[in-house]
C-alpha positions as CSV (number, residue, x, y, z in Angstrom):
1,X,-18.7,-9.8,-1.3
2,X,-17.0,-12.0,-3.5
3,X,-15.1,-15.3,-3.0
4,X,-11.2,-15.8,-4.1
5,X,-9.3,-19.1,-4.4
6,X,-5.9,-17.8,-5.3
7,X,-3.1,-20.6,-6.2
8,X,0.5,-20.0,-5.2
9,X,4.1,-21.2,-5.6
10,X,5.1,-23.9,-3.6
11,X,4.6,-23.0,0.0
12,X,7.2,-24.8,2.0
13,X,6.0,-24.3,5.8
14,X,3.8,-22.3,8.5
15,X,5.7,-19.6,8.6
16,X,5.3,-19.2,4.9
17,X,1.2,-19.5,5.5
18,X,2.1,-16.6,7.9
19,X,3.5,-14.3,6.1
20,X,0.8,-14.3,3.1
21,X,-1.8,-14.7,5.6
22,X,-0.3,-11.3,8.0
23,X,0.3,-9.4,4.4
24,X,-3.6,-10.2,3.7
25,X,-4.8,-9.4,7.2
26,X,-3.4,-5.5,6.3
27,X,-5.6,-5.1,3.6
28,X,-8.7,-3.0,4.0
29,X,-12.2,-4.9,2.3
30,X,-10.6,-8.2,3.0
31,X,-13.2,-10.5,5.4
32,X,-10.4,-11.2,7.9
33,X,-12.6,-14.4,9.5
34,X,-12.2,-16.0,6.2
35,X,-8.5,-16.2,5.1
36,X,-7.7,-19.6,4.9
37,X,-3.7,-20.3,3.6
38,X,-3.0,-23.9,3.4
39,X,0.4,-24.6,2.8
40,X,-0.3,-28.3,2.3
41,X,-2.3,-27.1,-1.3
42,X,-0.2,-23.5,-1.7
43,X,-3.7,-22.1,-2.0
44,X,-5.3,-19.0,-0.4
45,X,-9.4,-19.1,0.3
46,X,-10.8,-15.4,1.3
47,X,-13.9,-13.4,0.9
48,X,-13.3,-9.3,-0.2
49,X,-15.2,-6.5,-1.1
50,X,-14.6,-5.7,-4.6
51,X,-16.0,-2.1,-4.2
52,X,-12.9,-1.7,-1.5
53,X,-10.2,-4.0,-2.6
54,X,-9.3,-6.0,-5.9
55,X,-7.9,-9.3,-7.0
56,X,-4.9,-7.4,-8.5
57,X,-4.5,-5.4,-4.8
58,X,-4.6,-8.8,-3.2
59,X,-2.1,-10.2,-5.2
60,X,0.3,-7.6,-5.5
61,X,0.4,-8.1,-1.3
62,X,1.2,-11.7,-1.8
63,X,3.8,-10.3,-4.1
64,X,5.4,-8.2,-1.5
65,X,6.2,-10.9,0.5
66,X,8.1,-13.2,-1.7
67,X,5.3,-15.6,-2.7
68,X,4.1,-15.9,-6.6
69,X,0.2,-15.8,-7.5
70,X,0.2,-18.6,-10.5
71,X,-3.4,-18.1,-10.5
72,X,-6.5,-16.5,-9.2
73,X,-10.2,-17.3,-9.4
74,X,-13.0,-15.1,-8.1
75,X,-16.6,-15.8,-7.7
């Protein structure tokens, strides 16, 4: 299991921190229990499987739903 911290565009509300947090809840190899959007920081927290799911597949969701990844860092 690896740890993301992921850094977004400006997140403007909870129903921003929603969205990205619904489009990651989708995802297969994604520890659902530890998403953590904070639209105070525009930064996502999660734990994924790399062998199911990447850091490009996670972003690309965020994509999908309007928000920008500016930056992602994986442990």
């Amino acid at each position: 299991m690896k740890s993301a911290t992921i850094q977004l565009e400006t997140l403007t509300c909870p129903s921003c921190m929603l969205k990205v947090e619904g489009a990651l809840k989708n995802l297969d190899g994604i520890d659902k229990d530890t998403i953590k959007v904070s639209f105070n920081t525009s930064k996502v927290k999660l734990d994924f499987d790399e062998n199911t799911v990447s850091i490009e597949e996670i972003e690309n969701a965020i994509s999908k739903v309007g928000y920008e990844v500016i930056k992602s860092k994986v442990k």
